[in-house]
C-alpha positions as CSV (number, residue, x, y, z in Angstrom):
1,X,37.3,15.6,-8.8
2,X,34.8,18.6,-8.2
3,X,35.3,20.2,-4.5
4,X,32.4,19.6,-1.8
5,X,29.8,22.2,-2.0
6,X,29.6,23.9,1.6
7,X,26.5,25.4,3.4
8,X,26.9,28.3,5.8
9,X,26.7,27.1,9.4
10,X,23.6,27.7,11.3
11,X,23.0,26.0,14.8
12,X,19.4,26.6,16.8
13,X,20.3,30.2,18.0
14,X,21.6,31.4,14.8
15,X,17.9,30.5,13.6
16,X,16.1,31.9,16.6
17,X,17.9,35.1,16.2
18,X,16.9,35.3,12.5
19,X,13.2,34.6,13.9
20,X,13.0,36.9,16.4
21,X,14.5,39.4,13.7
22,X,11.1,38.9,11.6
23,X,8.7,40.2,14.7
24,X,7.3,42.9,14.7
25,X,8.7,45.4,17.5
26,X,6.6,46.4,20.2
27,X,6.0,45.3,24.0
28,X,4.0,42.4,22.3
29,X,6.6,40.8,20.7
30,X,9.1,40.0,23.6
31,X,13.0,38.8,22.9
32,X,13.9,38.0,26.4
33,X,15.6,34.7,26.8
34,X,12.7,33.7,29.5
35,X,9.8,34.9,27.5
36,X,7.0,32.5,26.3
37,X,7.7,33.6,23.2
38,X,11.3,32.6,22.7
39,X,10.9,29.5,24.2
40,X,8.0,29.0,21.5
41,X,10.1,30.0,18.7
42,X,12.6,28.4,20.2
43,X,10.7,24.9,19.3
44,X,9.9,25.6,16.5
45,X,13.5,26.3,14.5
46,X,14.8,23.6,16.3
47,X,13.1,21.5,13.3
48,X,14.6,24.1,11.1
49,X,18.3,23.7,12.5
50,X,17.8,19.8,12.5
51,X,16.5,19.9,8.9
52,X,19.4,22.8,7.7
53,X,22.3,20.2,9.6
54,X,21.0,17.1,8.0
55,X,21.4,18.7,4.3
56,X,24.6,20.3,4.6
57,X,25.7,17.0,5.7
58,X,23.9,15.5,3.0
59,X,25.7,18.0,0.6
60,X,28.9,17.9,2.2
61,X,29.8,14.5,2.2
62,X,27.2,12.5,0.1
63,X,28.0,14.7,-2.8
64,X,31.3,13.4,-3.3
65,X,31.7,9.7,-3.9
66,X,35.4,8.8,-1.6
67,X,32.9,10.4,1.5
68,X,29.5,9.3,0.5
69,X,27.8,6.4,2.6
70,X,24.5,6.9,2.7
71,X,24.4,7.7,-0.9
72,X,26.6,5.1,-1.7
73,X,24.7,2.5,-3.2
74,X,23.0,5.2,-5.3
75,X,26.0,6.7,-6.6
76,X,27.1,3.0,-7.8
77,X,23.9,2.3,-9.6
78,X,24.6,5.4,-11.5
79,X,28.6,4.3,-12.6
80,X,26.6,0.4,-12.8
81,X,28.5,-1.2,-10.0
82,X,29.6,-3.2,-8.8
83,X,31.1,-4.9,-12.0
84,X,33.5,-7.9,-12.4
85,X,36.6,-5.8,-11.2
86,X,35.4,-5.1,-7.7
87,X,36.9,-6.6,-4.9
88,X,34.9,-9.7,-3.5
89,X,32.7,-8.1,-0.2
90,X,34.1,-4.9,-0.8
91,X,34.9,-2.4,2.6
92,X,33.0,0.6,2.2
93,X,36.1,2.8,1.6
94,X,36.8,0.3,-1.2
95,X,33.8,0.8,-3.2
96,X,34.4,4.8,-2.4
97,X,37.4,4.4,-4.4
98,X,35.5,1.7,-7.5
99,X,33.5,5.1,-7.8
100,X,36.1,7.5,-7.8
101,X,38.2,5.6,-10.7
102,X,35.0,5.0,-12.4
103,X,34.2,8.7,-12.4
104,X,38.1,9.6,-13.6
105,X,37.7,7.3,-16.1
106,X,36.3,9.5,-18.2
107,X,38.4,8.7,-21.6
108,X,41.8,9.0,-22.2
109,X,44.8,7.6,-23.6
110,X,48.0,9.5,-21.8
111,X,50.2,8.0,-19.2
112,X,48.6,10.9,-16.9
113,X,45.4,9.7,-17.8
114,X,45.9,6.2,-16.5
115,X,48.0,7.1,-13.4
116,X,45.2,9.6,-12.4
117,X,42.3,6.7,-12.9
118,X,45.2,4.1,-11.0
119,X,44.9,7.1,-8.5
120,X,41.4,7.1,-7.4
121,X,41.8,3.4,-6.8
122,X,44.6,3.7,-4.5
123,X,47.2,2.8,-6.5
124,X,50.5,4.8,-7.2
125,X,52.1,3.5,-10.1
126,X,54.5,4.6,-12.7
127,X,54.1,4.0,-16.7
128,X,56.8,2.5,-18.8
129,X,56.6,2.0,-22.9
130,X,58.8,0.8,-25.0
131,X,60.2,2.6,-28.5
132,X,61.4,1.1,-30.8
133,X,64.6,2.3,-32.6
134,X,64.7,5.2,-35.0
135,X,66.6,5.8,-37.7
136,X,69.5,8.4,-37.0
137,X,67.9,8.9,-33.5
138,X,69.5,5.3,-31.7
139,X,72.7,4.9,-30.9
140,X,74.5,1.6,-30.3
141,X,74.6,0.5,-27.0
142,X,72.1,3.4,-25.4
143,X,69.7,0.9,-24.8
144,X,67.9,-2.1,-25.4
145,X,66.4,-2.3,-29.4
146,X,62.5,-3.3,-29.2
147,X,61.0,-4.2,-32.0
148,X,58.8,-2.7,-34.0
149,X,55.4,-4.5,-32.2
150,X,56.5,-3.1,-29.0
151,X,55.6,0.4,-29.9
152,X,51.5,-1.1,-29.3
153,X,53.1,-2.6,-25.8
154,X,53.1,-0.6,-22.3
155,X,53.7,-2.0,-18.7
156,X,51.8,-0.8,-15.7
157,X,54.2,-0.8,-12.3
158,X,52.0,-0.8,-9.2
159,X,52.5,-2.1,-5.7
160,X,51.1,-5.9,-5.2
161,X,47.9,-4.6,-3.5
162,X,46.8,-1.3,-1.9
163,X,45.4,-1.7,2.1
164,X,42.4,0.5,2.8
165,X,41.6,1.0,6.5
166,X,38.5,1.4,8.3
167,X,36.7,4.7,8.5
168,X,35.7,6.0,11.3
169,X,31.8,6.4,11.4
170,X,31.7,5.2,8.0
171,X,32.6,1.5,8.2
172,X,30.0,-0.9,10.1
173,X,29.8,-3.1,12.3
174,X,31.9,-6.3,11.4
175,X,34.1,-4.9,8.3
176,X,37.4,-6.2,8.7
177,X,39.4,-3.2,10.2
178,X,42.2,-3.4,7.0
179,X,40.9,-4.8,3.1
180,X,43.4,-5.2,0.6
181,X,43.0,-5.0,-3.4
182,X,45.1,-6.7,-5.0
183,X,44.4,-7.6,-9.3
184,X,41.8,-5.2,-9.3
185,X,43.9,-2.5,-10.7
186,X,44.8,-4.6,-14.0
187,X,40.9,-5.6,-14.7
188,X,39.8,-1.9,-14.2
189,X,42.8,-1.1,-16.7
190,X,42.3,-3.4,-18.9
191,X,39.1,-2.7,-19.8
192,X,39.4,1.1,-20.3
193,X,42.8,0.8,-22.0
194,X,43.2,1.4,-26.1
195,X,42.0,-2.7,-27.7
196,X,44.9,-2.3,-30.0
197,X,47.2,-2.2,-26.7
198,X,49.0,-5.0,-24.6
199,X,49.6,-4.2,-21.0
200,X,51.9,-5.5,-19.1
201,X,51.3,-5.5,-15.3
202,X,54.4,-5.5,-12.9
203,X,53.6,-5.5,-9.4
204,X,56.0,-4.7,-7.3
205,X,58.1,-2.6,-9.3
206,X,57.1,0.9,-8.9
């Protein structure tokens, strides 16, 4: 995940000092705090400050998915969801993290890979496979003999289901104050995992 991109602060007298730093000198062009002309300028890079708040909020928190809410909806149109793995009236901090897994799910095949997209979705879960035995590499009794079709076999153990509170000043109105996921883990990894895999899921287990 990329870092936010940050804009220098700037408030309504950081933009009326800059301003007032483009007049020409001279008796003419007053700076007093109770000249007319300050208090004109004044007005007019308070649209300036508005404008230069609103886009570093913009590209401060709409720019990255797990913070985005007005941008939200756009930023699942662009990773198509919500798909048949999301959650059933999804909390807004629930589809921040659909998009966030979607985004890390950007092709893969290592355990890493699949505990980093498991991750995004609020999940922490470990990855077991099973080996089958090798010649002059088992030993009797070290541990259990798979055979050879378990090689293609790996199990997934996550917690039953991952609770995602409300934000403040993101959620609305009405949204239940804690959703839970639960199953949505095994659709998301089911569908990204390699087709001539099995995967086990065991909740609980982690």
């Amino acid at each position: 995940m990329s870092q936010a991109l940050t804009i220098p602060w700037a408030g309504q007298e950081e933009f009326l000092h800059a301003a007032q730093a483009l007049l020409p000198p001279g008796d003419a062009w007053p700076r007093e705090t109770d000249a007319t002309l300050t208090a004109l300028l004044g007005a007019c890079v308070a649209v300036l400050a508005r404008l230069h708040a609103r886009a570093a909020d913009l590209t401060e928190r709409e720019a990255q998915p797990h913070h985005a809410q007005e941008l939200l909806p756009a930023w699942e149109g662009v990773y198509n969801l919500p798909d048949p793995c999301s959650p059933v009236n999804a909390s807004i901090p629930q589809r921040q993290a659909a998009v966030a897994a979607r985004m890390a799910a950007h092709g893969g095949q290592t355990a890493a890979y699949f505990i980093g997209v498991a991750a995004q979705m609020g999940y922490a879960v470990t990855i077991t496979t099973f080996t089958p035995p090798q010649y002059n590499v088992a030993r009797f009794n070290q541990a259990r003999f798979y055979a050879v079709p378990w090689r293609f076999v790996w199990q997934v153990n996550s917690p039953s289901f991952v609770a995602f509170p409300a934000k403040f000043s993101a959620s609305t109105f009405g949204e239940r104050y804690v959703a839970f996921s639960s199953g949505d883990l095994a659709c998301v990894l089911t569908r990204i995992k390699p087709t001539y895999s099995l995967l086990i899921m065991n909740y609980g287990g982690v």
